[in-house]
N, C-alpha and C positions, 0 to 999 in steps of 0.2 A: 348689148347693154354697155352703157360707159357709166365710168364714175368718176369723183372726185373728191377725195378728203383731203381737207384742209389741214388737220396735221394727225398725228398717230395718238390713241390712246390705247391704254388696254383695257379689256372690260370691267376689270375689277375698280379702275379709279373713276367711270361713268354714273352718277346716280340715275339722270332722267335721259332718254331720249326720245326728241317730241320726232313724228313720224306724221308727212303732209304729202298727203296726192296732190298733185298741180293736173288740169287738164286745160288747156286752154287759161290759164289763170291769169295772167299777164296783170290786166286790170284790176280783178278782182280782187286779188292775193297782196295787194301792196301795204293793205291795213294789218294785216296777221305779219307779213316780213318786217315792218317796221316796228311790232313789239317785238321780236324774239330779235334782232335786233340789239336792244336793247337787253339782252341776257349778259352777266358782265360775270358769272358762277363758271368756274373753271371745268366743273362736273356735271355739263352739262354739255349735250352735243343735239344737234339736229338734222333729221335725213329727209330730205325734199325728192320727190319722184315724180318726174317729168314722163305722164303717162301716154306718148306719143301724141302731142300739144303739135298744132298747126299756125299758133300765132308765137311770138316770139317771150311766150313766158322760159322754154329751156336759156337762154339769153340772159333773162330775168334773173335766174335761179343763180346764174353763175358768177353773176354780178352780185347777187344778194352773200355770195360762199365769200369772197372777197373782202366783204363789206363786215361781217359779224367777226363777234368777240369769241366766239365759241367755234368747234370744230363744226363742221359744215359735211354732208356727202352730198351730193348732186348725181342723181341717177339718172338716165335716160331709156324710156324700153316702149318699145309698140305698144298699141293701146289694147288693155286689157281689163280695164274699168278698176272701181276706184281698189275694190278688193282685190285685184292684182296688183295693184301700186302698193298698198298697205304691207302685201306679203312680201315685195320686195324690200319695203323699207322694213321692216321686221329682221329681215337675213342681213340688212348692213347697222342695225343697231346693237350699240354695243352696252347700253344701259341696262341698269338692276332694274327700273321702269321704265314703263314705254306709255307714252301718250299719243294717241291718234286724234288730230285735229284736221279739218276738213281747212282750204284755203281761204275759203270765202269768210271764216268766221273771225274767232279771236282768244285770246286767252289773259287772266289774270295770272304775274307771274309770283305773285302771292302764291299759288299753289306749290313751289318748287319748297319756298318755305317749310309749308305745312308736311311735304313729303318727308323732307330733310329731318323734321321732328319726329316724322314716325317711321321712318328707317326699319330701326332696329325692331320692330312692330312682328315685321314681315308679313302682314297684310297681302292678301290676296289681289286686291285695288284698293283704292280708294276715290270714292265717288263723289265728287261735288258737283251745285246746283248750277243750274242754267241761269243766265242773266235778263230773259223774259220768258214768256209764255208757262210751260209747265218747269218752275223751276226746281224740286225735287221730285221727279218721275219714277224716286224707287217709294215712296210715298214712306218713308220711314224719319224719323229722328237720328239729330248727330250723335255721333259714337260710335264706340264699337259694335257688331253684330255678329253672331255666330248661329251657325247651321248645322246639320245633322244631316244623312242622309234620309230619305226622307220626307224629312220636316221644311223641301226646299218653293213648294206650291207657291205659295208667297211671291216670291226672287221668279219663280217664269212668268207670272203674270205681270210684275213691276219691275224688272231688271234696270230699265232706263236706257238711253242712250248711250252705246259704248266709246261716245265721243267726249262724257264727261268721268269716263273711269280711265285713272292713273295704272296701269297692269303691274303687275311684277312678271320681271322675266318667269320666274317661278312657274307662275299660274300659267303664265301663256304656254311653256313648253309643256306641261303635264295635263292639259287640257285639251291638247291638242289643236290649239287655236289656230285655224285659217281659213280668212275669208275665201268665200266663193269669188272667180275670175267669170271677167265677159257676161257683167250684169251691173245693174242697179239693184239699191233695197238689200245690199249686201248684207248690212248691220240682224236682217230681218233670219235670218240662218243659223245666228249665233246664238239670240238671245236664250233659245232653249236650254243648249250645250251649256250654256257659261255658266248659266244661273245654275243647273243642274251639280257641277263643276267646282261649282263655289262652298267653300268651307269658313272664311273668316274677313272682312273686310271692314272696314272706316267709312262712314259716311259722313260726310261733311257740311252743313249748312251755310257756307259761304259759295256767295256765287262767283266762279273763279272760270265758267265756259260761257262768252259771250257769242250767242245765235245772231247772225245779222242776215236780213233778208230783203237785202236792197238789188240781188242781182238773183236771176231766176233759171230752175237746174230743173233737170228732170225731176226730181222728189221732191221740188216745188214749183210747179209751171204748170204750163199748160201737157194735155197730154200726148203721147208720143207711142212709136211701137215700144218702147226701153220700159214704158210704166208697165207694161206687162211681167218686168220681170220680177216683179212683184210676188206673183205666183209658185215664179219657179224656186227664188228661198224661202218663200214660208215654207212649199213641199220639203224642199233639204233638209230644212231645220228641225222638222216636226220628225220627219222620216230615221233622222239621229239621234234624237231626242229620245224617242219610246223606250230605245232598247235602253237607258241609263234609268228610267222612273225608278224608284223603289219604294212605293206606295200608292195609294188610289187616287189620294189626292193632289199629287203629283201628275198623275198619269190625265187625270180631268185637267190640272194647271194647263199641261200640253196641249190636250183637245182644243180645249178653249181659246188658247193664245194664239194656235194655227187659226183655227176659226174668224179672228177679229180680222192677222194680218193679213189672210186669204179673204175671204169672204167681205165683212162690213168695212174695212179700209178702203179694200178695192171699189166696191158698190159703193161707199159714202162717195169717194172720189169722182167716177162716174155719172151718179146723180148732178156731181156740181154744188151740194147746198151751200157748201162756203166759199167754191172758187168763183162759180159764174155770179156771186155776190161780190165777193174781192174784186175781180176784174171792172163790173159793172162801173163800181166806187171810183178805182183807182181813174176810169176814161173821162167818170164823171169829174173830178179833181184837177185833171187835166184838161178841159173841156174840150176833149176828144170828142164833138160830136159823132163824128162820122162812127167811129165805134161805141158810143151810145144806143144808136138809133141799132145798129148790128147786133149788139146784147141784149136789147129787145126784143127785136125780130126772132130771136132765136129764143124766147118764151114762148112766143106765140104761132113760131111753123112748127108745123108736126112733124117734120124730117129729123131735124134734130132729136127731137124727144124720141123718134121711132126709133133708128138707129141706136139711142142711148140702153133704151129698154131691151133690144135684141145682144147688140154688147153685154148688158149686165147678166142677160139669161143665158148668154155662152160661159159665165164665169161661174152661176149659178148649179152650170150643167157640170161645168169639169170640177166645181168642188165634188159636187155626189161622187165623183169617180173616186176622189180621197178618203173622203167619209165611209164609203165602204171599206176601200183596203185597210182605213187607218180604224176601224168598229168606232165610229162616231154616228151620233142621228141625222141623218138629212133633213128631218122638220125639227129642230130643233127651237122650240120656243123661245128660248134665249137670245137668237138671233136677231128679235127686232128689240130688247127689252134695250132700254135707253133711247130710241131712234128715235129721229123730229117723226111727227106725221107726215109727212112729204115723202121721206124714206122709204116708213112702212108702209106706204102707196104704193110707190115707184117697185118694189121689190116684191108686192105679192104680185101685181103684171109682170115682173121678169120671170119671177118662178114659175108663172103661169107658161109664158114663151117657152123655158126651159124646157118644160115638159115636153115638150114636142120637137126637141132638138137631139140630134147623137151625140156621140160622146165626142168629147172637144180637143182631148189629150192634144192629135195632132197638129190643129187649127191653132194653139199656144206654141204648141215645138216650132211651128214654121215660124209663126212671129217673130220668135224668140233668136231663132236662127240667123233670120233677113236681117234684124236688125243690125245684128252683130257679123253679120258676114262670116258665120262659123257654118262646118258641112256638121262638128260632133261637139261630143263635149270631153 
């Protein structure tokens, strides 16, 4: 690992530090470097983690430490996906908060503001909205919130994005905060813990985390062996989870939440309802015929659909595996309640396949493995 700071501070004089995985980002990343950038707040630092990048973003980064107003770190370290990168940039910041932002995205630095005001708060995070799509995903009103042990059902079901929460060192060290390494869907491991975790926080109704999705990544593309890892933190997260509930309804919170990010995220994904509609759109837009006429054809061969359906009954089969150890219901009626009809089609044929499949445990571990070029974990 190398590093590089731009100059010395000590932790006590740092309010925020933003903390960015680079993987390959060269291109992507130039929109996010040119606002922070423009950060001209003495107490403010930024740590960039070049997560063993093959095009010339570490270059990028270096040039970017150069360039800013603010202290800079530039780290370099083998790839160990983004929750490796995150933990490393965690260990070189030296801020009272810590913001994790992805590269491809952006920030209002309005936020730095609003933190600055509530300092002396000592807030747990503080959360603001997203700039399209779901833009308050803990589904609450601004202001302050307070929890109880308990009383935290709520917070696992709607935690949100921890790409729009401001941390406090505080929280993060007494929470035990760290992402899983050599995976995607990192975020997906946490939310259980944190929300559990959580005592007092600010939520905020300005959208201050700008989503841009002009450039396509495994947690939004097409899919790959890495969407499986999917799996393996919802298991983490639920598995760490249990032992913190201290209530029933809490302990359902859990079930449940494993359940969506295991189960109906993965199967909604699979099915395709919204991607192989997005792609279709976007070729047509483009007048891609050639992949037009391909996106069709792929409604109407039954290879595709067959393989989809045996896919999602492998997934079907190695929930059951969880569902026992974790005393959740395998027919849970819940499962399809919201779902297009299309879904709840596609998903009593899987279950049906399922049935008559073994257990899948290993068939995910190898994936999981090959992907990653790991022997363990």
């Amino acid at each position: 690992m190398s590093q590089v700071q731009k100059q010395a501070h000590t932790e006590n004089s740092v309010l925020l530090s933003f903390v960015v995985p680079f993987y390959n980002s060269a291109l992507k990343s130039e929109r996010l470097l040119s606002t922070l950038r423009g950060i001209t707040a003495t107490d403010v630092q930024v740590v960039c983690v070049d997560d063993g990048s093959t095009d010339a973003t570490l270059e990028r980064l270096h040039e970017f430490a150069t360039q800013a107003s603010v202290p800079v770190a530039v780290i370099s370290q083998s790839n160990r996906g983004p929750g490796g990168a995150r933990n490393s940039g965690v260990s070189a910041a030296l801020g009272e908060y810590v913001w994790f932002v992805d590269s491809d995205d952006d920030v209002n630095l309005e936020a730095v503001e609003l933190l600055r005001r509530l300092r002396a708060e000592k807030f747990d995070f503080i959360d603001v909205n997203f700039s399209i799509g779901a833009r308050n995903a803990m589904f609450l009103t601004g202001g302050e919130h307070e929890f109880s042990s308990g009383e935290r059902a709520g917070l696992v079901s709607h935690f949100g994005s921890l790409c729009t929460k401001l941390f406090s060192r505080r929280f993060i060290d007494s929470s035990h905060f760290k992402y899983p390494e050599l995976c995607y869907f990192e975020d997906n491991a946490l939310f259980f813990t944190l929300a559990l975790n959580t005592r007092r926080f600010y939520k905020s109704e300005s959208e201050f985390y700008e989503v841009h999705l002009d450039f396509e990544s495994v947690t939004r593309g097409s899919l790959s062996p890495r969407f499986y890892d999917r799996l393996h933190t919802a298991v983490s997260g639920a598995a760490a989870a249990f032992p913190l509930v201290a209530s029933e309804a809490e302990r359902v919170a859990v079930s449940e939440t494993f359940r969506i990010l295991f189960l109906n995220n993965t199967c909604r994904q699979l099915f395709g309802r919204m991607r192989l509609k997005r792609e279709l759109g976007v070729a047509v837009a483009a007048k891609d015929w050639e992949a037009v006429f391909r996106q069709l054809g792929d409604r109407i061969n039954p290879v595709p659909w067959a393989r989809t359906i045996i896919e999602a009954a492998r997934v079907i089969r190695y929930y059951r595996s969880f569902a026992g150890e974790f005393g959740l219901s395998e027919r849970d009626a819940s499962i399809l309640e919201g779902e297009s009809a299309r879904f709840q089609r596609q998903f009593r044929q899987s279950d049906l396949v399922s049935r008559m499949l073994p257990e899948q445990r290993k068939h995910f571990d190898r994936i999981r493995r090959s992907a990653w070029a790991v022997v363990g974990d």
